[in-house]
C-alpha positions as CSV (number, residue, x, y, z in Angstrom):
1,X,0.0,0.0,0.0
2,X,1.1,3.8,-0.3
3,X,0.7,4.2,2.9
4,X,3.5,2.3,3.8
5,X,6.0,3.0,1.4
6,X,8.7,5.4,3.4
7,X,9.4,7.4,0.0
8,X,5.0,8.8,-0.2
9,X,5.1,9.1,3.3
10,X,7.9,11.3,3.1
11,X,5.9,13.3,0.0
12,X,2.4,13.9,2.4
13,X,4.5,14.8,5.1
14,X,6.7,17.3,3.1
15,X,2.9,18.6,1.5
16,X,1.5,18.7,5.5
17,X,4.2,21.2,6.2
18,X,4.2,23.7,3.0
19,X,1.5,26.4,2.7
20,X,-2.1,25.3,1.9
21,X,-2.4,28.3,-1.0
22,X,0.2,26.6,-2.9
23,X,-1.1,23.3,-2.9
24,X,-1.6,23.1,-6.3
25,X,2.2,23.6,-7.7
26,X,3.3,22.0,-4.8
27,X,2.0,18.6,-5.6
28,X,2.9,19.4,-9.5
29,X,6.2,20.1,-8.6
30,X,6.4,16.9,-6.9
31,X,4.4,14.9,-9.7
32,X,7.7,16.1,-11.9
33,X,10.1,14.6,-9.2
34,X,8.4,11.5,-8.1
35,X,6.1,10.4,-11.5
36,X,5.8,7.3,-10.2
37,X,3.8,8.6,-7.3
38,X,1.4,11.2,-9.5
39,X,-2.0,8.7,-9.0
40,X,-1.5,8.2,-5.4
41,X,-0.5,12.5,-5.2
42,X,-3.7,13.4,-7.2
43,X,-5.9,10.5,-5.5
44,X,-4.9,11.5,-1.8
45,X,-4.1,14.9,-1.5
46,X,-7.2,17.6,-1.4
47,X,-6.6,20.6,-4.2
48,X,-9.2,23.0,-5.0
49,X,-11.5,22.1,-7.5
50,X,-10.8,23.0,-11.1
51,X,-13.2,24.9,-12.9
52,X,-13.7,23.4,-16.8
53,X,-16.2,24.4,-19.5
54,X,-18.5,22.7,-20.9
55,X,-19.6,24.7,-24.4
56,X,-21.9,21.8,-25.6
57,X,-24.4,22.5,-22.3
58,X,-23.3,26.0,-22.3
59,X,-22.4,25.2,-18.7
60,X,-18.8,25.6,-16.4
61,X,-18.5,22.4,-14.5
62,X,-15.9,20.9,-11.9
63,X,-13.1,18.7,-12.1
64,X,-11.3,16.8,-9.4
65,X,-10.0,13.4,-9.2
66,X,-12.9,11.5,-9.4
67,X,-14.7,12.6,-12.9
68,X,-10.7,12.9,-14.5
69,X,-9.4,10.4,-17.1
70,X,-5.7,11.3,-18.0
71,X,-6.2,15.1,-18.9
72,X,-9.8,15.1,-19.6
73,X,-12.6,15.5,-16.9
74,X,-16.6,14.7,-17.4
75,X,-18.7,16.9,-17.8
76,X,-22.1,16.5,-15.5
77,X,-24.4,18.4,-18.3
78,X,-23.5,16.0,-21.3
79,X,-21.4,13.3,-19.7
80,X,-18.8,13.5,-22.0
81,X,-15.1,13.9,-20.9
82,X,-13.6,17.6,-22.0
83,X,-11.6,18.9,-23.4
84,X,-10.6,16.0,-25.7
85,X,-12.8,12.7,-26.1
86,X,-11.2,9.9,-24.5
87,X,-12.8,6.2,-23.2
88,X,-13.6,7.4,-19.6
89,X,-15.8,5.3,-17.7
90,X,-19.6,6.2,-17.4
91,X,-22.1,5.4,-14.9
92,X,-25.0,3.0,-16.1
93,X,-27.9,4.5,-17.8
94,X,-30.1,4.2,-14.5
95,X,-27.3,5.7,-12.6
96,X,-26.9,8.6,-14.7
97,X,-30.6,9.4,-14.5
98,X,-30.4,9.8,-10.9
99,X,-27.0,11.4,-11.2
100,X,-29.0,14.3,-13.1
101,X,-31.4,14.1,-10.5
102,X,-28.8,14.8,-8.1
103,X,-27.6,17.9,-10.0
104,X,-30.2,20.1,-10.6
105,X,-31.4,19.1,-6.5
106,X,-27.7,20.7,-5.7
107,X,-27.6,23.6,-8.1
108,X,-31.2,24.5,-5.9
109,X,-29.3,24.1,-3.3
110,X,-26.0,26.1,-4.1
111,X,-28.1,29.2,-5.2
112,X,-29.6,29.2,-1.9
113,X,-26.7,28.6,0.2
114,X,-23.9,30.5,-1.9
115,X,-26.0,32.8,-4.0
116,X,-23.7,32.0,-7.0
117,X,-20.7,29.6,-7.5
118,X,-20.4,26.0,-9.5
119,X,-21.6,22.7,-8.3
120,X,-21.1,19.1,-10.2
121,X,-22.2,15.6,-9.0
122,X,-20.9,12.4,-10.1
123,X,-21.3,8.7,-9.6
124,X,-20.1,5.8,-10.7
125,X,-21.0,2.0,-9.8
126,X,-19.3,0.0,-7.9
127,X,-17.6,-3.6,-8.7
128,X,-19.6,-5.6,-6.1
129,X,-23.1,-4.1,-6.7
130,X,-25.8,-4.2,-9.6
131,X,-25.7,-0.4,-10.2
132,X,-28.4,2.0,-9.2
133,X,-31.0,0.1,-10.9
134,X,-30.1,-3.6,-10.1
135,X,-32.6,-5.9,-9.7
136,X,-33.2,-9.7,-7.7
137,X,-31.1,-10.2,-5.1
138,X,-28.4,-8.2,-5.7
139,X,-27.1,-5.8,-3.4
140,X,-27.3,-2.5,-4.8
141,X,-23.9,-0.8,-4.4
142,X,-22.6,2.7,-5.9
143,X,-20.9,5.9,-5.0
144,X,-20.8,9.4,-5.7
145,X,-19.1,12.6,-5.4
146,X,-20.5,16.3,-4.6
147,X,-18.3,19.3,-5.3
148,X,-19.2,22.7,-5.1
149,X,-17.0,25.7,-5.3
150,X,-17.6,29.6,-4.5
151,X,-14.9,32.0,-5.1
152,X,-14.6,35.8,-4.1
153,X,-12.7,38.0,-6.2
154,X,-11.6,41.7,-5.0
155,X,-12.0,44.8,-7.0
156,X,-8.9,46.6,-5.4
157,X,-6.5,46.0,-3.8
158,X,-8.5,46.4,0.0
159,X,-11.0,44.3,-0.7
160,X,-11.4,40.8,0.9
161,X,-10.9,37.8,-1.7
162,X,-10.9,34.0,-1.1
163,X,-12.6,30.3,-1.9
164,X,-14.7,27.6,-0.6
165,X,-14.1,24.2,-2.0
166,X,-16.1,21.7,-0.2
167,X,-15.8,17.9,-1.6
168,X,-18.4,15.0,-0.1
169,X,-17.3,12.0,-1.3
170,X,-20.2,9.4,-0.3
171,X,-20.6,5.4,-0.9
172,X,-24.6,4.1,-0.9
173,X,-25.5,0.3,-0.1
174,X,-29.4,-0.4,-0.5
175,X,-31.0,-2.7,2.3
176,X,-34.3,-3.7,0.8
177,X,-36.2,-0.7,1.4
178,X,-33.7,1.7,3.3
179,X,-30.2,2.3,2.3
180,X,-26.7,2.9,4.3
181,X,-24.6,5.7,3.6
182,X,-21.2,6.8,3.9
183,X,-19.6,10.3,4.0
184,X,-16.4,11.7,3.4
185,X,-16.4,15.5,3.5
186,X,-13.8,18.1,3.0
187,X,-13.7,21.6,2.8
188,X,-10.6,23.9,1.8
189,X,-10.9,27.7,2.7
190,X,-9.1,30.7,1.8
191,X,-9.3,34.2,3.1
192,X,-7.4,37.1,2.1
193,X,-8.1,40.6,3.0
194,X,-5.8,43.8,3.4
195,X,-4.7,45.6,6.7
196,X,-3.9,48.7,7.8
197,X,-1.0,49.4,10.3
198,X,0.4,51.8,12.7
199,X,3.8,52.1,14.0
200,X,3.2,54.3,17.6
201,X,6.3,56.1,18.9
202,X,7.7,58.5,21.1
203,X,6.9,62.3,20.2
204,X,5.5,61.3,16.6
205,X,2.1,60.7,15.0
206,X,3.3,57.3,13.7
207,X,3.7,56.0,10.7
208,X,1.2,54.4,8.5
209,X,1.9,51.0,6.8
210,X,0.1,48.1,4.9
211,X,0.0,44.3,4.9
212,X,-2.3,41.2,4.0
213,X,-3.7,38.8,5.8
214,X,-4.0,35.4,4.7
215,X,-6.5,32.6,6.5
216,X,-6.4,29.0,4.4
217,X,-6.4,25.5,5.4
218,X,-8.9,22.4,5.1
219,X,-10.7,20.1,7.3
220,X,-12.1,17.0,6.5
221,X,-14.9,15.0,8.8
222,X,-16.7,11.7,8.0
223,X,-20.4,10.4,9.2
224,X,-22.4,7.1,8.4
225,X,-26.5,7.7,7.9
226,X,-29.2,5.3,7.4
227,X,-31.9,6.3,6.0
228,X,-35.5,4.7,4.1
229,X,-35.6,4.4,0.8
230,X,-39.3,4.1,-0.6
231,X,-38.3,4.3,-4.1
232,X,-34.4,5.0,-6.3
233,X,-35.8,8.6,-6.5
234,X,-35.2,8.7,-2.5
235,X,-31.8,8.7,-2.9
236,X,-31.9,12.5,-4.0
237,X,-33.3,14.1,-0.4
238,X,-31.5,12.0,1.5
239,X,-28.2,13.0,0.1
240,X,-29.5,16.3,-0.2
241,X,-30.0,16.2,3.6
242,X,-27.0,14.6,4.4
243,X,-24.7,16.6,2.6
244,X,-26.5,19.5,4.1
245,X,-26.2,18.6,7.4
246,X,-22.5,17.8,7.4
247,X,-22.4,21.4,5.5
248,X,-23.9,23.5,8.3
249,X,-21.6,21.4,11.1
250,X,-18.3,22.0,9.0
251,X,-19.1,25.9,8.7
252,X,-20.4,26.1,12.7
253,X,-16.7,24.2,13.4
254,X,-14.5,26.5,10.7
255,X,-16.2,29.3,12.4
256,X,-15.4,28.7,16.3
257,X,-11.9,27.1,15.0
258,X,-11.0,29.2,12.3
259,X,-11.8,32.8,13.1
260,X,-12.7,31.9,16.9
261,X,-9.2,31.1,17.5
262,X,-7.5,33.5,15.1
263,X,-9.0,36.5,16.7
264,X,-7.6,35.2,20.0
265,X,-4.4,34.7,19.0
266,X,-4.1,38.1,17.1
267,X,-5.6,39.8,20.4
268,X,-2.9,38.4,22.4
269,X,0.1,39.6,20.2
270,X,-1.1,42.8,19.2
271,X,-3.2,45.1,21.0
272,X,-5.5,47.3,18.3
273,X,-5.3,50.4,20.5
274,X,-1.8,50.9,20.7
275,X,1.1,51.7,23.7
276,X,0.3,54.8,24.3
277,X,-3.8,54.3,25.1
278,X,-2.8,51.0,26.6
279,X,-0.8,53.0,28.8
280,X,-3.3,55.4,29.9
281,X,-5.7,52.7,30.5
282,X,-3.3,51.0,32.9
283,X,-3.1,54.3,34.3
284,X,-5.9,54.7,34.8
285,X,-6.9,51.1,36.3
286,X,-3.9,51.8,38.7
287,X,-5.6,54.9,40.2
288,X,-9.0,53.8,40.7
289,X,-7.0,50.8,42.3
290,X,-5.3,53.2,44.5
291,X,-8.4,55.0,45.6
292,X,-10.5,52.1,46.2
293,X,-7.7,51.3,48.7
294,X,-8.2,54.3,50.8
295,X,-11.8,53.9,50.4
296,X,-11.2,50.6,52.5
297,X,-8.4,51.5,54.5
């Protein structure tokens, strides 16, 4: 297995330790070193989702791993693989009927959530089921991906910028008349924004000065649901729902981790009032101290 092999070890730890906003030519770069690693590179490290075009559906789509065959990924709108034809595989006829299901469900969904941005779903069957639409006593086995990406450009140079890459890779096995599913989510975030400085000093106005900010990293959480399943159109709410769910927990969790912690880290280097109010206010706090004293005494 990769896992064990000394040499990728050393390539996920080198990647754990280099800045998430340069993911993507990191792992190139080391695609170029190590070729012989590329599949297990692209198949376990998470890079933001590629954004492709699709002028046959008139649609952009998104490209990641699991809908990429050699240079080409498939498109979601005409399930052919772009930009050159190749011999991809394709989900089953049944499957892709619910696969389309699935995506116009989730481009509801990302208008209401994101209020713009791309979404794609894909699935594909699996080897030891019957497909979405098997039949007897087979045990209906298949799998699926759902990607969606928002991105946030800045019109100068003060304005915030970042992305939101969120990939829930999920694996469904039908049990008669409910279904088991399970989840694999991860979301990449990146913030930028600008900030404005000021250097205090003795017996000047201090000087004004200008950085940047940057916030980025992933997180990745997993969950098993069961859940009925009436008929094959079932699938699409609960997906939806599940999807949804680990959604609003991820966010909840970025935002108490994320900024929570951020802010209280930035608080406890730098103090956004400066020496010279500090001082004053410890002056100040010293006095009252002192008076309160006598009050007592």
């Amino acid at each position: 297995m990769a896992d064990s092999d000394p040499t990728f070890s050393a390539l996920m730890d080198l990647l754990r330790r280099l800045p998430p906003t340069k993911v993507e030519s990191n792992v190139n770069t080391l695609c170029e070193l190590c070729p012989d690693y590329t599949d297990d590179l692209l198949g376990n490290v998470d890079q933001p989702l590629l954004v492709c075009k699709d002028a046959g559906g008139g649609r952009d789509f998104l490209g990641c791993d699991y809908n990429r065959d050699g240079e080409s990924f498939r498109s979601p709108w005409t399930n052919s693989y772009l930009p050159t034809a190749t011999d991809g595989p394709l989900p089953s006829p049944k499957l892709r009927q619910l696969e389309q299901s699935l995506n116009g469900a989730f481009d509801t969904y990302r208008e209401m959530y994101f209020e713009g941005g791309i979404s794609s779903v894909y699935l594909w069957d699996l080897e030891d089921g019957a497909g979405a639409g098997g039949s007897g006593g087979k045990e209906v086995m298949f799998a699926g991906v759902v990607l969606m990406k928002k991105t946030l450009t800045s019109d100068d140079a003060t304005s915030p910028s970042g992305s939101w890459d969120s990939l829930h890779v999920f694996e469904c096995q039908e049990r008669g008349r409910s279904a088991k599913y399970k989840l694999t989510s991860t979301v990449i975030l990146v913030l930028n924004t600008a900030t404005a400085a000021k250097a205090e000093g003795k017996g000047a106005e201090g000087a004004e000065g200008s950085g940047a900010v940057t916030l980025s990293g992933s997180m990745t959480r997993q969950d098993e649901v069961d859940a009925p399943l009436t008929t094959s159109s079932a699938h699409v709410p609960n997906i939806g729902r599940m999807v949804e769910n680990m959604e609003i927990k991820m966010r909840n969790l970025l935002s108490s981790v994320y900024f929570g912690k951020t802010k209280d880290v930035t608080n406890d280097l730098r103090s956004q009032s400066g020496l010279e109010t500090k001082s004053k206010e410890d002056m100040l706090r010293a006095e009252l101290a002192g008076r309160l004293g006598q009050r007592k005494g």
